[in-house]
PARO-553557 format. One line per 3 residues: for each residue x, y, z of C-alpha. Coordinates in steps of 0.1 Angstrom, whole numbers, plus 5000, padded with zeros to 4 digits. Each point is the difference from the previous one (the first is absolute). Layout:
% PARO-553557
X,Y,Z  ...
***
This chain:
% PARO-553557
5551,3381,7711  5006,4967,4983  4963,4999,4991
5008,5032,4981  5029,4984,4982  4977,4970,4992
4976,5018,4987  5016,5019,4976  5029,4969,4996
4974,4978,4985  4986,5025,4973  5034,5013,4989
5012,4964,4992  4971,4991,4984  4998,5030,4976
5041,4998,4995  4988,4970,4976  4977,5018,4983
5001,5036,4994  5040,5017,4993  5020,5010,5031
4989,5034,4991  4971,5011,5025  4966,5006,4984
4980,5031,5018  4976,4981,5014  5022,4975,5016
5020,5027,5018  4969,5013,5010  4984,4968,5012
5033,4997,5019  5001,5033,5014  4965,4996,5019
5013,4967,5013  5025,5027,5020  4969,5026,5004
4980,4975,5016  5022,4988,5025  5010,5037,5007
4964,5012,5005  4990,4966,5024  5030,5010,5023
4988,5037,5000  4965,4989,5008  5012,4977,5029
5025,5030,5017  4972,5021,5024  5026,5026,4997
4996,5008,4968  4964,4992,4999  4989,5021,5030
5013,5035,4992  4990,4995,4963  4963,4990,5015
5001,5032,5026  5010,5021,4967  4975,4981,4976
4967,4997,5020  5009,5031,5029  5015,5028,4981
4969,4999,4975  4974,5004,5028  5021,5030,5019
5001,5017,4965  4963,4994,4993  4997,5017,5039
5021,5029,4988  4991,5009,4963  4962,5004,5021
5018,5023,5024  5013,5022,4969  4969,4996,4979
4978,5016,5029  5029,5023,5007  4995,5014,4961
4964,4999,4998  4995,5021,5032  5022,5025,4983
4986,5002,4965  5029,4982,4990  4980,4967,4986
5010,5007,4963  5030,4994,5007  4994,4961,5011
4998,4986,4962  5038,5011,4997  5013,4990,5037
4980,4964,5010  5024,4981,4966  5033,5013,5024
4993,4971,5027  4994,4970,4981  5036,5005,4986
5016,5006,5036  4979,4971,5012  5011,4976,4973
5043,5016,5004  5001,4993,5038  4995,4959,4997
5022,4998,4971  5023,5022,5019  5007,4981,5034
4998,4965,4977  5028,5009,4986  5022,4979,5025
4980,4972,4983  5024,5007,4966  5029,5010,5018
5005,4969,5021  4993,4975,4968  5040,4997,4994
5018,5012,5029  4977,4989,5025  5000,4968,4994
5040,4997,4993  4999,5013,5040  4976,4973,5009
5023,4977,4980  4973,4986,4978  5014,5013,4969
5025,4975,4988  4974,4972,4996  4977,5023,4981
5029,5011,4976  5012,4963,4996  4961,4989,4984
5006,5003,4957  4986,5032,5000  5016,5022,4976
5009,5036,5017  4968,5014,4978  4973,4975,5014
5017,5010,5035  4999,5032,4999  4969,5005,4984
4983,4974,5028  5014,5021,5027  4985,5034,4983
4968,4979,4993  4996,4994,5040  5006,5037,5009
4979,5012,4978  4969,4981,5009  4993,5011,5041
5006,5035,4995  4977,5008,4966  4973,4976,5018
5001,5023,5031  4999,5029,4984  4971,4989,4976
4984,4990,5034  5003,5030,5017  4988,5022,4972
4971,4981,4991  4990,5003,5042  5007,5037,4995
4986,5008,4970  4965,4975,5011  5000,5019,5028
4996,5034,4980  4977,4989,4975  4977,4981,5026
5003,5025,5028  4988,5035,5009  5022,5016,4973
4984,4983,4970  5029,5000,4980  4993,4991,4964
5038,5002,4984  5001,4996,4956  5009,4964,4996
5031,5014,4978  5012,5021,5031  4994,4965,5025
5020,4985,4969  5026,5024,5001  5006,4997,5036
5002,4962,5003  5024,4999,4970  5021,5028,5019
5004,4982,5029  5012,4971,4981  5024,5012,4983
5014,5020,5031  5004,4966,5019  5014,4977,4975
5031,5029,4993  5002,4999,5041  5001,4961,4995
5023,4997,4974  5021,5024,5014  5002,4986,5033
5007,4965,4982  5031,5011,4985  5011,5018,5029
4992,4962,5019  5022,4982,4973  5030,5021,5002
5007,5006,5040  5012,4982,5024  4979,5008,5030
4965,5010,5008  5014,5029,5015  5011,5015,4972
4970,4989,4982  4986,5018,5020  5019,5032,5000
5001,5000,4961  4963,5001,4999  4997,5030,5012
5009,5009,4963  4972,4982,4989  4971,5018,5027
5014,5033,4993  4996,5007,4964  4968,4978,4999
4985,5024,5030  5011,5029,4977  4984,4984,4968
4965,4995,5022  5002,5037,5012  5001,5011,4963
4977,4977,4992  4974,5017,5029  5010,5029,4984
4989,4994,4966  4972,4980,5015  4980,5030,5016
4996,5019,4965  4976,4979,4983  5012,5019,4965
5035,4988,5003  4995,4964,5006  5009,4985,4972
5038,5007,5008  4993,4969,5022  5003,4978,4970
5030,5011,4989  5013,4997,5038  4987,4964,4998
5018,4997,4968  5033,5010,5011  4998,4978,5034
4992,4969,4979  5028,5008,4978  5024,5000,5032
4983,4970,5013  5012,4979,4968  5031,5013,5009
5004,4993,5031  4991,4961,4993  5020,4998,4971
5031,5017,5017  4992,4973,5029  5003,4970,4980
5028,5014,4980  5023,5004,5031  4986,4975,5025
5027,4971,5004  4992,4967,5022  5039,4999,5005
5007,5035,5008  4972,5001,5024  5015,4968,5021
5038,5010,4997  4994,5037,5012  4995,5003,5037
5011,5030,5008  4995,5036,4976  5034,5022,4997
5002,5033,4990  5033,5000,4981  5002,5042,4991
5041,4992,4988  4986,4972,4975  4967,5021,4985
5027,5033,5004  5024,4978,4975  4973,4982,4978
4987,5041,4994  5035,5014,4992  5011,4969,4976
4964,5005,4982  5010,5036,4995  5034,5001,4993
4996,4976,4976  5032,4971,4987  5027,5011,5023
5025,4989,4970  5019,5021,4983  5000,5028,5030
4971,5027,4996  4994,5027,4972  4965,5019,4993
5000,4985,4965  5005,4965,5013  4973,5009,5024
4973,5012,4977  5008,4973,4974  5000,4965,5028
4978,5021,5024  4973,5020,4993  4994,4991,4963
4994,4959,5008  4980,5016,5028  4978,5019,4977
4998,4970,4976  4986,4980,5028  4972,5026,5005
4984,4991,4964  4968,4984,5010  4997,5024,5033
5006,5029,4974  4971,4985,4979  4978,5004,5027
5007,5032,5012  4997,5010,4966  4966,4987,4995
4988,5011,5034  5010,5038,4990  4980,4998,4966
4971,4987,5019  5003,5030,5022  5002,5022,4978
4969,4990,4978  4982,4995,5034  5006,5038,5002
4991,5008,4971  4963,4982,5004  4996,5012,5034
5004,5038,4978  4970,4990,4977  4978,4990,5030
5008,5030,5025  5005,5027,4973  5018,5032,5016
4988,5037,4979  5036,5010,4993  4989,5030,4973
5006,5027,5018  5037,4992,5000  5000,5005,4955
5003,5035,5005  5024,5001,5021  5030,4991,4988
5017,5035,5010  4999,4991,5036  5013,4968,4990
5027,5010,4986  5011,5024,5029  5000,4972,5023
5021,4977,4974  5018,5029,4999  5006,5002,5039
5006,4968,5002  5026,4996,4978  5016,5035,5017
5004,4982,5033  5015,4967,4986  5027,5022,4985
5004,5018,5031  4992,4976,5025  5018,4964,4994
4983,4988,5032  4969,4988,4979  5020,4979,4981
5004,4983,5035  4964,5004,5011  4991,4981,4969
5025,4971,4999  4993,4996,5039  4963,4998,4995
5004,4971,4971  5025,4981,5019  4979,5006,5035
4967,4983,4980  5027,4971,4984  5012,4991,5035
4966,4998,5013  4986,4982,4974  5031,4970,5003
4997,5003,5042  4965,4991,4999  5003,4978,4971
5021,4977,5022  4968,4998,5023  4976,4993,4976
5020,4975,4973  5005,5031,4979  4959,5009,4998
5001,5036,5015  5036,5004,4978  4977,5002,4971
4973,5017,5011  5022,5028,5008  5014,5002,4970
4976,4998,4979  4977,5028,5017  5018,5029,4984
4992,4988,4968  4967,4995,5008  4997,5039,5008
5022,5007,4968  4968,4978,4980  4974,5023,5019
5014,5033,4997  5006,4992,4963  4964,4984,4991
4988,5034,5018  5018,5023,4977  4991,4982,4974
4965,5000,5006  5003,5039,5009  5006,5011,4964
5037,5005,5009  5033,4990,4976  5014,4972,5025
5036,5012,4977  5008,5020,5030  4993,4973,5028
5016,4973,4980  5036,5025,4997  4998,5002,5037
5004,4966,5005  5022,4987,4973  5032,5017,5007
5003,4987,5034  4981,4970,4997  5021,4984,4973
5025,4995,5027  4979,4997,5031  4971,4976,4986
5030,4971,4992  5012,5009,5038  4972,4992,5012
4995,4966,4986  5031,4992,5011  4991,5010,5033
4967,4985,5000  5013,4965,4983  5029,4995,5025
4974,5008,5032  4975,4974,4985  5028,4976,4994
5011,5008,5039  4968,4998,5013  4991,4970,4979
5029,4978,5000  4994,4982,5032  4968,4983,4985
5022,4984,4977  5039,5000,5008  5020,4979,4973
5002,4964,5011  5035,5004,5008  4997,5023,5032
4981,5011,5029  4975,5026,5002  5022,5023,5019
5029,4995,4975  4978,5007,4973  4986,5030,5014
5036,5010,5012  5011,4997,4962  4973,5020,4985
5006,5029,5028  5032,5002,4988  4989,5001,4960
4971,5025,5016  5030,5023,5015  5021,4992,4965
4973,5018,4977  4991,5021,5026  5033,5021,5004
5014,4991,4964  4970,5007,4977  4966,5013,5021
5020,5029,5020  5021,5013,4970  4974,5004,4980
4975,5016,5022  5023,5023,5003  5005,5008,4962
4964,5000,4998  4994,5024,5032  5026,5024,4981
4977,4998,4969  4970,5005,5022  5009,5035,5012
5026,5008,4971  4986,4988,4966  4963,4992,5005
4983,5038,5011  5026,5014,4968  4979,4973,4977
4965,5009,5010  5002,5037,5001  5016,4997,4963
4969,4976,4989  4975,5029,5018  5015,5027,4983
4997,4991,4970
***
């Protein structure tokens, strides 16, 4: 370890003289793989980590190479063989998971394992700054399991194109595949980095990966999914996409919140439920001065809450115009013949008409209504949580998407879009601004522990902007869905049936 320290000692006094205190990119860098090197020559040298990722690199190929013959004779003898071209891209994608998979001890052991082997404190005493630390230590767990997987896939996929079953895959889909499993393992990696940096045993580590193999299993089951119909494979991109963007994420978030200090001090993790049970109820109460009012409330509450949402708000915003002129493309390129529906505007009206009768006499679809918004709202900010606010904003913005399509269809029909347009504008001018709000304060909730203020933790700042997340919720999102589910079923049939009959 003092050789490490030397090493990097040297060059950081040196440059001190010469460049600002500031750190250039390519000095962290160049001090980061100082760490990555020294990480990957101890991983080479432990024959427990090399032999199961050898058995997994070199043995697993060949057994799959044995099986996809079993399966290809197994469809030819059946008249099945056209179905190969669609089924033989599944297994280079499950052979390139599984070594990334079982490495992944590699990147949860690169904080906490060595604090348990107590070789810790002389690595976080070298004049490393906590980003060329951290990103050393990512560096290092990165490498082993993308060159097994590379390895194993290139034995599998030889094996194919050189063997009986003459594979001869489009460069684009081997492409495709490669850049797949990639991605796949450097989100596993990252994840399993920042899990490392904030536990205090492998244990747990351990136990909190779990989070990590389960939704990545999920994500290659879709991905098989979308893999066997050749005509839908260029959703793969956008998957790719979306797991670089949480990849970026997940490195920045670990940089953000990794502390040398924190990481030596803490030996032991609590669960303190009367502490995050106090920091929630203070965040949405609000000052406690002055004794509590609902005007006090709304004005030091939920309205600095909202004001805080400005830039998430933005986003959302942008996100739901992008929808909804992605719908209205998609309605140019897969036209649907809507004509026969000009001539009847009788039956139309009858079920305007019927509509509007039941919302009169039934006030239960003023509840069916309101529950449904607020049922896709709370999904949208549950799983935004998961996914730093991504799937938040997909959900969100889909509706408007389908508002885009249905319109550009209408239009291209011949038909007056007056009518479509009056069934969503009563409603919508209270529901659209609910659900911006809704979507802003999920993405803030989901996104906020990539970049908590400098001032607090992760888990206060995630605590805080729960709180401002319940705030809007209950103050502003519920009240007026409501208004705008009583609109829905009161206001909006009365509007359209008066535009068609005139």
């Amino acid at each position: 370890m003092s050789s490490l320290a030397e090493r990097i000692e040297q060059p950081a006094r040196t440059q001190a003289l010469a460049r600002p205190a500031r750190a250039t990119v390519a000095r962290t860098l160049r001090n980061a793989l100082i760490v990555t090197r020294r990480e990957v020559r101890d991983s080479l040298r432990d024959w427990r980590i090399m032999v199961p990722i050898f058995i997994l690199t070199l043995i697993f190929p060949l057994l799959a190479n044995t099986l996809t013959r079993i399966f290809t004779g197994f469809f030819e003898d059946n008249g099945a063989q056209d179905l190969l071209p669609a089924l033989l891209p599944l297994m280079p994608m499950v052979v390139g998971f599984f070594p990334v998979s079982i490495s992944l001890v590699i990147a949860l052991e690169t904080f906490v394992g060595e604090k348990e082997r107590r070789s810790l404190e002389p690595l976080l005493s070298t004049p490393l700054t906590n980003t060329e630390l951290y990103l050393g230590k990512t560096f290092a767990a990165m490498l082993p399991p993308l060159l097994a997987s590379y390895t194993g896939m290139a034995i599998y996929m030889g094996g194919l194109i050189l063997g009986e079953q003459q594979w001869r895959p489009a460069p684009i889909l081997v492409v495709q595949i490669v850049l797949l499993t990639t991605v796949q393992a450097l989100v596993m990696v990252t994840g399993a980095v920042v899990v490392s940096s904030q536990t205090t045993s492998t244990r747990a580590a351990n136990l909190l990966a779990s989070f990590i193999i389960i939704p990545m299993s999920m994500l290659v089951m879709l991905e098989a999914t979308i893999m066997v119909q050749p005509h839908r494979r260029y959703l793969l991109w956008f998957i790719m996409v979306g797991v670089l963007v949480t990849v970026i994420l997940l490195v920045r978030m670990g940089v953000r919140i990794f502390n040398r200090e924190e990481l030596l001090g803490r030996t032991l993790d609590q669960l303190n439920l009367r502490w995050v049970g106090r920091t929630l109820w203070q965040g949405i109460r609000g000052p406690a001065a002055g004794g509590f009012s609902l005007w006090r409330w709304y004005r030091q509450g939920v309205f600095p809450a909202v004001r805080s949402l400005k830039h998430s708000a933005g986003v959302v915003a942008i996100c739901l115009a992008v929808a909804f002129a992605g719908g209205w493309i998609a309605a140019y390129h897969w036209p649907i013949p809507l004509d026969q529906f000009e001539s009847n505007d009788a039956t139309l009206l009858d079920n305007l008409r019927t509509w509007f009768d039941l919302g009169q006499d039934n006030p239960r679809l003023v509840m069916m209504a309101l529950l449904q918004n607020a049922r896709v709202l709370l999904a949208a900010t549950i799983l935004g949580v998961f996914t730093f606010g991504v799937l938040a904003l997909v959900l969100v913005a889909v509706p408007f998407g389908i508002l885009g399509f249905v319109l550009g269809q209408v239009i291209l029909a011949g038909l007056s879009p007056l009518p479509f347009i009056l069934a969503v504008i009563p409603h919508g001018a209270l529901e659209v601004p609910a659900i911006v709000l809704a979507g802003a304060a999920a993405l803030r909730l989901g996104s906020i522990v990539t970049r908590p203020p400098a001032d607090m933790t992760a888990s206060e700042a995630w605590l805080l902007a729960a709180a401002d997340t319940i705030k809007i919720g209950v103050g502003l999102v519920l009240p007026l869905l409501t208004l705008a589910a009583i609109l829905e079923v009161s206001l909006t049939p009365r509007v359209v049936q008066f535009v068609l009959s005139l």
